[in-house]
N, CA and C atoms as an extended XYZ file, in Angstrom:
264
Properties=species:S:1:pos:R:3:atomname:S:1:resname:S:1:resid:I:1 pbc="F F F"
N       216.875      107.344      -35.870 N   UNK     1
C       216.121      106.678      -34.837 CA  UNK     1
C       214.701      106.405      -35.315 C   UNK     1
N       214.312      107.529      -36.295 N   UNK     2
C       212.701      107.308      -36.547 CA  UNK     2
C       212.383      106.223      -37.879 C   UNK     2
N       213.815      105.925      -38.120 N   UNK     3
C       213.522      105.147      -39.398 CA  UNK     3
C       213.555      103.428      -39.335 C   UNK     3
N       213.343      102.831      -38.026 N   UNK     4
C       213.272      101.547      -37.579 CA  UNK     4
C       211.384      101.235      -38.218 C   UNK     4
N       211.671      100.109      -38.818 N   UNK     5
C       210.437       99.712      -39.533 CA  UNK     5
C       209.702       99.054      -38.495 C   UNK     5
N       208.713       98.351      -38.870 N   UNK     6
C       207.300       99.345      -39.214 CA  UNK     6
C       206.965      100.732      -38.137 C   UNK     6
N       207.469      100.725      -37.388 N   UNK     7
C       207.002      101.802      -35.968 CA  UNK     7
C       207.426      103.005      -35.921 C   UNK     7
N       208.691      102.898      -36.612 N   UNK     8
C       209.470      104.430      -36.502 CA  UNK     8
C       208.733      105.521      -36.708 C   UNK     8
N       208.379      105.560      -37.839 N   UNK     9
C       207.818      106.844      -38.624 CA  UNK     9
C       205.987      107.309      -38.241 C   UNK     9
N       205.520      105.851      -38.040 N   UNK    10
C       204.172      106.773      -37.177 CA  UNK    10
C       204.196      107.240      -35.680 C   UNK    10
N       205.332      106.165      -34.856 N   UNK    11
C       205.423      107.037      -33.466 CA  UNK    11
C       206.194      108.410      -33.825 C   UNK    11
N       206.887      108.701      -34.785 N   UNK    12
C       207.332      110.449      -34.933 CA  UNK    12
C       206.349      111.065      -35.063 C   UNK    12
N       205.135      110.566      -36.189 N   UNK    13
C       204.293      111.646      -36.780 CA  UNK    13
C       203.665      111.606      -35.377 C   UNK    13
N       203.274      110.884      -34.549 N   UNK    14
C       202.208      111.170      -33.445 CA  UNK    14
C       202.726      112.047      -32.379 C   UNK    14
N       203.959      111.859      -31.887 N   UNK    15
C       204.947      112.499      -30.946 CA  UNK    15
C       205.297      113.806      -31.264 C   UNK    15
N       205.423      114.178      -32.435 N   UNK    16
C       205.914      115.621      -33.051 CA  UNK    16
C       204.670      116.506      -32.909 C   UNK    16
N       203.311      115.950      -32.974 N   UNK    17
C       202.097      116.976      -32.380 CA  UNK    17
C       202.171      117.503      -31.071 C   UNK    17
N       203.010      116.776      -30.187 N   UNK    18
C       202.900      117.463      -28.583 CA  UNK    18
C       204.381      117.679      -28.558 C   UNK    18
N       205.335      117.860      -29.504 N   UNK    19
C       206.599      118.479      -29.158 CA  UNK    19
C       206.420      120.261      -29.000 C   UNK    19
N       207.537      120.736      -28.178 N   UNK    20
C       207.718      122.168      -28.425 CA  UNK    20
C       209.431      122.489      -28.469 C   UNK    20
N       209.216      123.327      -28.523 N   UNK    21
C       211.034      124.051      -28.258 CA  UNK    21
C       212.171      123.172      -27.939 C   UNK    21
N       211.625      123.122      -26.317 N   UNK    22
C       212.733      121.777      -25.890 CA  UNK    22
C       212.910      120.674      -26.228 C   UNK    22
N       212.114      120.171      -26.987 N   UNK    23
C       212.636      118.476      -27.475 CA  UNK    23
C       213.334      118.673      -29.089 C   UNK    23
N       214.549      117.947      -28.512 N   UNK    24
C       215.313      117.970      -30.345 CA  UNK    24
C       214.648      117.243      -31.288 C   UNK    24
N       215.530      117.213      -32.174 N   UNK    25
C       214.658      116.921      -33.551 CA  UNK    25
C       215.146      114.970      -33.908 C   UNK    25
N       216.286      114.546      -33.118 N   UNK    26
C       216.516      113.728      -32.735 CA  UNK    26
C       215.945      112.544      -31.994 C   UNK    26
N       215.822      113.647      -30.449 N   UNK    27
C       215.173      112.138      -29.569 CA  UNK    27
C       214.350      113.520      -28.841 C   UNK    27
N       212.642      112.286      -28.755 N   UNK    28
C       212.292      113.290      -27.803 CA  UNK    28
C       211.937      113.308      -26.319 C   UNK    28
N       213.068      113.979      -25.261 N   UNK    29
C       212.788      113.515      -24.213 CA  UNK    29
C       211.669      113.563      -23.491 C   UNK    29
N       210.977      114.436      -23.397 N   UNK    30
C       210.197      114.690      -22.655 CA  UNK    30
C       209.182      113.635      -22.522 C   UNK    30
N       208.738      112.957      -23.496 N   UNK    31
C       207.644      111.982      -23.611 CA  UNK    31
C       208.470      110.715      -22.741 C   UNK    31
N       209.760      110.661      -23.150 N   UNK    32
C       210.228      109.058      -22.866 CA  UNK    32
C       210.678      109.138      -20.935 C   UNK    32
N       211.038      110.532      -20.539 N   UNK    33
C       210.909      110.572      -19.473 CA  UNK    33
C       209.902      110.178      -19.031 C   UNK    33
N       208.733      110.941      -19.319 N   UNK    34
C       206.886      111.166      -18.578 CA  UNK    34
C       206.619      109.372      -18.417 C   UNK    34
N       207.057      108.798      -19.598 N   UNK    35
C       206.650      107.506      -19.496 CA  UNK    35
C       207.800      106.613      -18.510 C   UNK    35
N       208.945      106.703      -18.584 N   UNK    36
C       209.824      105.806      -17.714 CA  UNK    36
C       209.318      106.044      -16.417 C   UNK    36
N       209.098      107.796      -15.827 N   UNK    37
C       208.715      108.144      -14.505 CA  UNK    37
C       207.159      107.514      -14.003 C   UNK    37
N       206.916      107.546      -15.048 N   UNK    38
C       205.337      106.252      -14.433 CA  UNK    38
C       205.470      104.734      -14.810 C   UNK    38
N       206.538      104.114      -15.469 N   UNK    39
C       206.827      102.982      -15.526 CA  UNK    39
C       207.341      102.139      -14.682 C   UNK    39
N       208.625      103.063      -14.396 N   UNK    40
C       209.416      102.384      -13.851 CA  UNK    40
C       209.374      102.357      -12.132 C   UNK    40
N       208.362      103.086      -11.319 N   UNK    41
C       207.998      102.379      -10.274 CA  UNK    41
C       207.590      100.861      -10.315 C   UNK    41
N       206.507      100.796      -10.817 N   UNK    42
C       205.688       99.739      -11.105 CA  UNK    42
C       206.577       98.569      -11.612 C   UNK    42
N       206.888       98.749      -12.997 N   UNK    43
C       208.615       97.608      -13.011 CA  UNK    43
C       209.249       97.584      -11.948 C   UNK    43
N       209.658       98.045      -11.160 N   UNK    44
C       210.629       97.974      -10.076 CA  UNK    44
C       209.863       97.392       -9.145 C   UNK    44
N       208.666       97.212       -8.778 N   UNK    45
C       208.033       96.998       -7.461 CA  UNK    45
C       207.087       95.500       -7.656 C   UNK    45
N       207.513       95.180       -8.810 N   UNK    46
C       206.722       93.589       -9.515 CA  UNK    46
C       207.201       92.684       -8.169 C   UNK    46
N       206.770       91.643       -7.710 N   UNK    47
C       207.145       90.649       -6.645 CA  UNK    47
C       206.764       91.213       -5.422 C   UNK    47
N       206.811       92.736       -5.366 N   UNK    48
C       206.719       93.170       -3.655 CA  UNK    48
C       205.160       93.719       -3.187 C   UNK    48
N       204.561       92.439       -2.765 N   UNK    49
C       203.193       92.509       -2.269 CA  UNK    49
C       203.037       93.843       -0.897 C   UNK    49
N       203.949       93.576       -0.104 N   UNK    50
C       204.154       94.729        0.720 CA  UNK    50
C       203.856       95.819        1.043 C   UNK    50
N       203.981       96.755       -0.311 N   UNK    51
C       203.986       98.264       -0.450 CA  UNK    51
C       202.771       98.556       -1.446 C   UNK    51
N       201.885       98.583       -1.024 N   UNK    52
C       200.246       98.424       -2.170 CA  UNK    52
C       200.737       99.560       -3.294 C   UNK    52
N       201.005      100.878       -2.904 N   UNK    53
C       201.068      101.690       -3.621 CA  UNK    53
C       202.466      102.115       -4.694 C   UNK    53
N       203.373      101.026       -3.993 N   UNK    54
C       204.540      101.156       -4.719 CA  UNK    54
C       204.226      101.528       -6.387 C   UNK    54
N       203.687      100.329       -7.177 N   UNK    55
C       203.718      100.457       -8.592 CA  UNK    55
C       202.751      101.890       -8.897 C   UNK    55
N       202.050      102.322       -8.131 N   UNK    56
C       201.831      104.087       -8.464 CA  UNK    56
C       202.689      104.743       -8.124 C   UNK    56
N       203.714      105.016       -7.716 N   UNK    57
C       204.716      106.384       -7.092 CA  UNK    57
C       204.498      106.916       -8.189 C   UNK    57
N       205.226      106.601       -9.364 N   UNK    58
C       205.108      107.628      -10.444 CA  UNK    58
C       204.084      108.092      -11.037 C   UNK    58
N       202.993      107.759      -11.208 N   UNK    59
C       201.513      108.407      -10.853 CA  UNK    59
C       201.363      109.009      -10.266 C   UNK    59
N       201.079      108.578       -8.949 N   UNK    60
C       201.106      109.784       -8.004 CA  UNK    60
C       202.297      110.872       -7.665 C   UNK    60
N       202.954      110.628       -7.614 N   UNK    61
C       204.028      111.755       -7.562 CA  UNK    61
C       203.844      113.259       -8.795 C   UNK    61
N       203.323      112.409       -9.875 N   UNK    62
C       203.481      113.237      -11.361 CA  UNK    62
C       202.187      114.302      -11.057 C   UNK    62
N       200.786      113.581      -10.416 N   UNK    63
C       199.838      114.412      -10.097 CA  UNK    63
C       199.662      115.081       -8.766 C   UNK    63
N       200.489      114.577       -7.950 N   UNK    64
C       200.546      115.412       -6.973 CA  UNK    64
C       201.201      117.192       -6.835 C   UNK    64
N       202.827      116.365       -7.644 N   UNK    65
C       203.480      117.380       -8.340 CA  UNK    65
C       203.045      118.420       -9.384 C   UNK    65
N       201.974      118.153      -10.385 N   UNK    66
C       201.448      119.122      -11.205 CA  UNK    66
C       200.451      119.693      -10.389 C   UNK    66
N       199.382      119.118       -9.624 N   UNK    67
C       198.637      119.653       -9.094 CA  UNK    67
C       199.609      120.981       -8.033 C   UNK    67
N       200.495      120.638       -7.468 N   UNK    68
C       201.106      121.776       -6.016 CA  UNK    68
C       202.001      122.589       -7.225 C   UNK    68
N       202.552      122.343       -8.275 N   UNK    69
C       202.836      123.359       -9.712 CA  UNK    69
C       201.440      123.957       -9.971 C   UNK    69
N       199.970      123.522      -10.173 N   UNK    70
C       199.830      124.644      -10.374 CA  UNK    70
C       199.061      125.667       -9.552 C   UNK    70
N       198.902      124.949       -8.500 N   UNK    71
C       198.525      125.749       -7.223 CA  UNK    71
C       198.964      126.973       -7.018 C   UNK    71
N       200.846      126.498       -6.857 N   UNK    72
C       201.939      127.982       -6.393 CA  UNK    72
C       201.915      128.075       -7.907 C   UNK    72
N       201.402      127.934       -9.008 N   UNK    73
C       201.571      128.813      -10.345 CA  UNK    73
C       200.517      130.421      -10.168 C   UNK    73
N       199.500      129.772      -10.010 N   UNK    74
C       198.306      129.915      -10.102 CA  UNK    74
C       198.714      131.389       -9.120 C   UNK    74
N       199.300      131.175       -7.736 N   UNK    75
C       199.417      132.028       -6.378 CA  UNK    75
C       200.118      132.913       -6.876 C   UNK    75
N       201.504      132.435       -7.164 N   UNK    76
C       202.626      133.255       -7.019 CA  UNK    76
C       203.547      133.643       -8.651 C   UNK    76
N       202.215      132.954       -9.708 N   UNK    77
C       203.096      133.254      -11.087 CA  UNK    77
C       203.035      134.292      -11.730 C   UNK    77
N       203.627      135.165      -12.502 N   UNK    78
C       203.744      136.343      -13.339 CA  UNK    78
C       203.274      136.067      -14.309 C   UNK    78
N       203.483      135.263      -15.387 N   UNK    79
C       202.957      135.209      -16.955 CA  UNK    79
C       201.601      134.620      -16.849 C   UNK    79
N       200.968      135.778      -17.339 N   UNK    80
C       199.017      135.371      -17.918 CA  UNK    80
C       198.929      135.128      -19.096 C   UNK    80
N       198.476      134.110      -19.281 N   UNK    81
C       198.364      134.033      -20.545 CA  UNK    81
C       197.475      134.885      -21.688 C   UNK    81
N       196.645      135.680      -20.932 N   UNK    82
C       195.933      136.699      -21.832 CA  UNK    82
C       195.932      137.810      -20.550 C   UNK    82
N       195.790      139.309      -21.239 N   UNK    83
C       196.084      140.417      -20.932 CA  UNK    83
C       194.995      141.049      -19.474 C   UNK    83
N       194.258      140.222      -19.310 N   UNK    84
C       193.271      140.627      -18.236 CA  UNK    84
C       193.394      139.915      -17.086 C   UNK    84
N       194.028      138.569      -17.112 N   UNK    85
C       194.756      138.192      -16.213 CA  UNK    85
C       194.386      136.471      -15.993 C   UNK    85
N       193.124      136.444      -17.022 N   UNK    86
C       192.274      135.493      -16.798 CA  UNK    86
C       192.531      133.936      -17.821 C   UNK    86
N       192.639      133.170      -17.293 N   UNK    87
C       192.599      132.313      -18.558 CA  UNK    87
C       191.263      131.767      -19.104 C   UNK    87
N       190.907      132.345      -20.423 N   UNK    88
C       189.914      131.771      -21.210 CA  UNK    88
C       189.569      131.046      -21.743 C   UNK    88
């Protein structure tokens, strides 16, 4: 997949800096999700004057959603990342 010219091989080298664990060595989802989920409102909502905020859902949804993740993280989570409880 990474070997499609000219693009392949520098979108790997750039993408493989924010990979971890879960993304294979193959395809990496996580990025192509993050981007379809803020794309593809906005594609979908082209022509419809109607709904102002339509082409943000996936924007907003993504920061609404991280923000109330880390709210109840923050409240109700177990793992600190350092031993005093605090993040530094």
């Amino acid at each position: 997949v990474w070997r499609i010219w000219p693009f392949g091989q520098p979108i790997n080298q750039f993408m493989n800096a924010f990979t971890d664990h879960r993304d294979s060595d193959l395809l990496i989802v996580s990025h192509f999700s993050l981007l379809l989920g803020c794309a593809l409102p906005s594609w979908m909502s082209s022509g419809y004057n109607d709904r102002p905020l339509a082409p943000f859902a996936g924007i907003l949804s993504l920061g609404i959603g991280d923000t109330m993740a880390s709210m109840v993280g923050h409240k109700y989570g177990v793992l600190r990342w350092s031993k005093t409880g605090k993040n530094n």
